[in-house]
C-alpha positions as a printed Julia matrix, in Angstrom:
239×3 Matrix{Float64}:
   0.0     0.0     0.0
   1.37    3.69   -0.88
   0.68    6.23    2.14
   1.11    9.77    1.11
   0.19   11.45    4.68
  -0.53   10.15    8.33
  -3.52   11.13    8.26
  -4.29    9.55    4.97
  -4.52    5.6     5.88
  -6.55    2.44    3.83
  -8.75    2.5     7.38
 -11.88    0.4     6.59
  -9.65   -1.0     3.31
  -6.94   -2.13    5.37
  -9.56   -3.28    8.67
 -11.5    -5.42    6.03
  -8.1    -6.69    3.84
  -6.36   -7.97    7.28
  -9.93   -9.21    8.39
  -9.85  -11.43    5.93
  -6.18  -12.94    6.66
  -3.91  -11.22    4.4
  -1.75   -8.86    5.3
  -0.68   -5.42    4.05
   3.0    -3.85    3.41
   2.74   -0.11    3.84
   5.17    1.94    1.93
   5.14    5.26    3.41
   6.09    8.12    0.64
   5.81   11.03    3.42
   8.68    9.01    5.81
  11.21    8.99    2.2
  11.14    5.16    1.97
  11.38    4.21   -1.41
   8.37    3.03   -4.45
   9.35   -0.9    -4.64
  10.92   -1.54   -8.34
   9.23   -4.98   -8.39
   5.34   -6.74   -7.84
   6.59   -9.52   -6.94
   5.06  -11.6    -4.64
   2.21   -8.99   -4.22
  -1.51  -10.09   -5.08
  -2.44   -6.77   -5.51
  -1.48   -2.84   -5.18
  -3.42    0.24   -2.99
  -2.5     3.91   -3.87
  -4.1     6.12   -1.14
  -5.03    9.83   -1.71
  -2.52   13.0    -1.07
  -2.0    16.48   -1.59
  -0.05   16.43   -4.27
  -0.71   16.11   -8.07
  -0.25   13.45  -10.31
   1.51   15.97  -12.72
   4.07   16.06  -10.19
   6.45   13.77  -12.04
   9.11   16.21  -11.53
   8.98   14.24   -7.98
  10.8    11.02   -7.96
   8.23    9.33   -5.67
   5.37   10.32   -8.07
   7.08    9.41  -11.25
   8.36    5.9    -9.48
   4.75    4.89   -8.58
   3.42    5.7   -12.09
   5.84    3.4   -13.25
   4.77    0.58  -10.64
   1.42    0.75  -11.82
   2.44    1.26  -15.53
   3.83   -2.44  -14.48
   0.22   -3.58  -12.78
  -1.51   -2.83  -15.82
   0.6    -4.27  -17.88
   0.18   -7.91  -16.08
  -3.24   -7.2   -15.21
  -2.76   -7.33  -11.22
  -5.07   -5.98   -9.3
  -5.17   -2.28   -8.39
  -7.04    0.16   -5.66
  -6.36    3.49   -6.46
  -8.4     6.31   -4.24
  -8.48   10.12   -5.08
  -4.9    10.57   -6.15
  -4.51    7.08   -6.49
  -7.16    7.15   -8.9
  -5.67    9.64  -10.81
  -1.94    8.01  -10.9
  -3.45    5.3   -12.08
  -5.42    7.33  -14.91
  -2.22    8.95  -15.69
  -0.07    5.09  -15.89
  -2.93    4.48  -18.11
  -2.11    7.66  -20.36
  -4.86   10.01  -19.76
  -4.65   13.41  -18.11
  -5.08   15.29  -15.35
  -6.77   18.34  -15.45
  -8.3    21.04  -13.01
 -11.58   19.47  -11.73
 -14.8    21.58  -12.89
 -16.19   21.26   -9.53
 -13.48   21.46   -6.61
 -15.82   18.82   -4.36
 -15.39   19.03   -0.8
 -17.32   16.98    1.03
 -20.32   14.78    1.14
 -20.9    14.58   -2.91
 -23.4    12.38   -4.8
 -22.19    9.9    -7.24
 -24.68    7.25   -9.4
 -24.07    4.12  -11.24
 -23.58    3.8   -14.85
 -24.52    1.32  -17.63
 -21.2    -0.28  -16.9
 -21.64   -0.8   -13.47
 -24.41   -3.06  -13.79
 -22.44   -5.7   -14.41
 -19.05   -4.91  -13.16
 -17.83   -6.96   -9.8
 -17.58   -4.32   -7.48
 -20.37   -1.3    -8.68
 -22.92   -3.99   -9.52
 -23.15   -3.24   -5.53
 -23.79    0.42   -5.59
 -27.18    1.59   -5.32
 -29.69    1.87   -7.93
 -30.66    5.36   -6.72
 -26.44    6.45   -6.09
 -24.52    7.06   -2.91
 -23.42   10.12   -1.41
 -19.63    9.65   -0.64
 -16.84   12.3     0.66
 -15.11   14.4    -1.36
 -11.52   16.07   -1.09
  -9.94   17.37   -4.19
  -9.28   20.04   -6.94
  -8.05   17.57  -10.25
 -10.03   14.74  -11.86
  -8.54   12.48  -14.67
  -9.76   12.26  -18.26
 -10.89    8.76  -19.09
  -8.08    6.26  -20.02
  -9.27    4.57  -23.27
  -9.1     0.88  -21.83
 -11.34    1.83  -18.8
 -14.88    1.3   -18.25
 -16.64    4.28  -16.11
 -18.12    2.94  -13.38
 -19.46    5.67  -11.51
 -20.56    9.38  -12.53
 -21.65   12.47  -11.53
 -22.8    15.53  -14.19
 -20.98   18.19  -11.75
 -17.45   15.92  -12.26
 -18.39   12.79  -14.52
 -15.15   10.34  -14.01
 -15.92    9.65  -11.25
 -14.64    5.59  -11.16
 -13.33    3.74  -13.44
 -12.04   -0.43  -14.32
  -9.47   -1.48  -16.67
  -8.74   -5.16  -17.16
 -10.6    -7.62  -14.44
  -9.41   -5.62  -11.38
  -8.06   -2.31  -11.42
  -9.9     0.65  -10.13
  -9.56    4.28  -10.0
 -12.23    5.77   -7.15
 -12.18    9.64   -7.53
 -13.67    9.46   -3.97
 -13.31    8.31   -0.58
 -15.09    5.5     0.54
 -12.52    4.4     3.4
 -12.97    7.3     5.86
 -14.45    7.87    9.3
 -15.37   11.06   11.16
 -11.73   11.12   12.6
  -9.99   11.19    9.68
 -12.92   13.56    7.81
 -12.08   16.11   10.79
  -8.27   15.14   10.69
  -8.28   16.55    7.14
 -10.54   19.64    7.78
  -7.98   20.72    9.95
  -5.25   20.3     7.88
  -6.77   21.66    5.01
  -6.62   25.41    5.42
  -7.83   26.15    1.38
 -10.47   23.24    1.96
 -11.4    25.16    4.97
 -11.75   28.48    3.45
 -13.54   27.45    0.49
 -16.29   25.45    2.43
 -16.82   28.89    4.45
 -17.34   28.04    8.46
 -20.55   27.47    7.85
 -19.78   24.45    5.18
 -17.19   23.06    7.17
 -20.09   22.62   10.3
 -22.16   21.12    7.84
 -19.84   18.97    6.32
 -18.48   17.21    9.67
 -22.55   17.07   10.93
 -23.59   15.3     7.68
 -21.42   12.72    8.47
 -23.91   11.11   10.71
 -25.99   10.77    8.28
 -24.02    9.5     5.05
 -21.12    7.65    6.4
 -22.96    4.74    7.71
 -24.1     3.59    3.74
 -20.61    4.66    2.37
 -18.46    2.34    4.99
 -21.79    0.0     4.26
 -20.52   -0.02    0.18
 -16.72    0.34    1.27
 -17.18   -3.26    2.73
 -19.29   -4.7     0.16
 -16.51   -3.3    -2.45
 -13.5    -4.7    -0.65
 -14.78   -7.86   -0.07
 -15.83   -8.28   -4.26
 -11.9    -6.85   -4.68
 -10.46   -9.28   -2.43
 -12.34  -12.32   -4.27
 -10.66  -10.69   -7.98
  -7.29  -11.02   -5.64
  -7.37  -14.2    -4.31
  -8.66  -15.55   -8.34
  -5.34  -13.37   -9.53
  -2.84  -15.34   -6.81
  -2.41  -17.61   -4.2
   0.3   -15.48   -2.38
  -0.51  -14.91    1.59
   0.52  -11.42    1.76
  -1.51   -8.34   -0.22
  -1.09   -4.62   -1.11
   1.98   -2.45   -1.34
């Protein structure tokens, strides 16, 4: 798994991936330790989100891990990719990344597509959408081997699949109210473009939407970890 902050973690990923007995190898980009050269022995790969951009290639870490997953695509292993993770993986894939029309922050609504009706994971999402949370200012053109998965009219890429298991999740589907608030406070542009009055709101509604989103985050994990365990046999899981 690739960390890009502290206080960006797999949470309910990693809770449900160790749940189910395999085990996770963090790599920690904000602590300098170095983008692995090789997938070996590695059933599958998890880029979490960040502050920085996937145009950053001038950055050795950034360029390093769009070479890893250049690497995952190529054999087809599977891939998790949230937020910026979903847009290195866009970008290893050889579409762009480009200022988001929307900058969403916060709880956002997002709704199925005709692709995810049959696809293993969004075949889960709701018929009438999900509200997940939001944290970011780029979104990704469509790579032309992926299948949109999820949507939005404000920001329509809003998920994507390429071969049997790779996915690119614009949003975040692994947080809880810590880590929502965690971020609010770091955040001081989030903060000042949500106003004081959308920052209250954003921390209150997550009473309300969280429980459904960690509901789907669960359902979604569990469908990826059955695409990992058809992939390989191997024990251990997830840079």
């Amino acid at each position: 798994m690739l960390q890009h902050l502290r206080i960006e973690p797999t949470a309910i990923i990693g809770e449900m991936i160790e749940n189910s007995g395999h085990s996770i190898k963090v790599v920690r980009m904000d602590s300098d330790e170095s983008v692995p050269q090789s997938l070996s022995g590695f059933d599958g790969v998890i880029v979490m989100g960040g502050p920085m951009s996937a145009n950053d290639v001038h950055t050795p870490f950034i360029a390093d891990e769009i070479q890893l997953l250049q690497k995952a695509i190529a054999i087809d292993l599977p891939v998790l990719g949230l937020c910026l993770g979903a847009q290195l993986l866009a970008k290893a894939a050889g579409a762009e990344i480009v200022t988001s029309p929307v900058r969403e922050l916060g709880w956002c609504p997002v709704q199925r597509t005709e692709g995810s009706v049959v696809d293993p994971l969004f075949q889960a999402l709701d018929i009438d959408g999900l509200m997940v949370f939001q944290w970011h200012g780029e979104t990704f053109t469509l790579p032309d081997a992926a299948t949109l998965v999820a949507t939005h009219p404000d920001v329509p890429h809003q998920a994507f699949r390429m071969g049997s298991s790779q996915y690119g999740l614009q949003f975040h589907i692994e947080v809880d109210q810590a880590i929502i608030k965690s971020w609010v406070e770091a955040g001081d542009s989030e903060r000042e473009s949500l106003g004081d009055a959308g920052v209250v709101t954003t921390l209150a509604e997550g009473a309300l939407y969280l429980p459904p989103a960690q509901q789907f985050c669960r359902e979604m994990v569990n469908r990826w970890l059955v695409l990992c365990d058809s992939a390989s046999e191997h024990p251990a899981l997830g840079l």
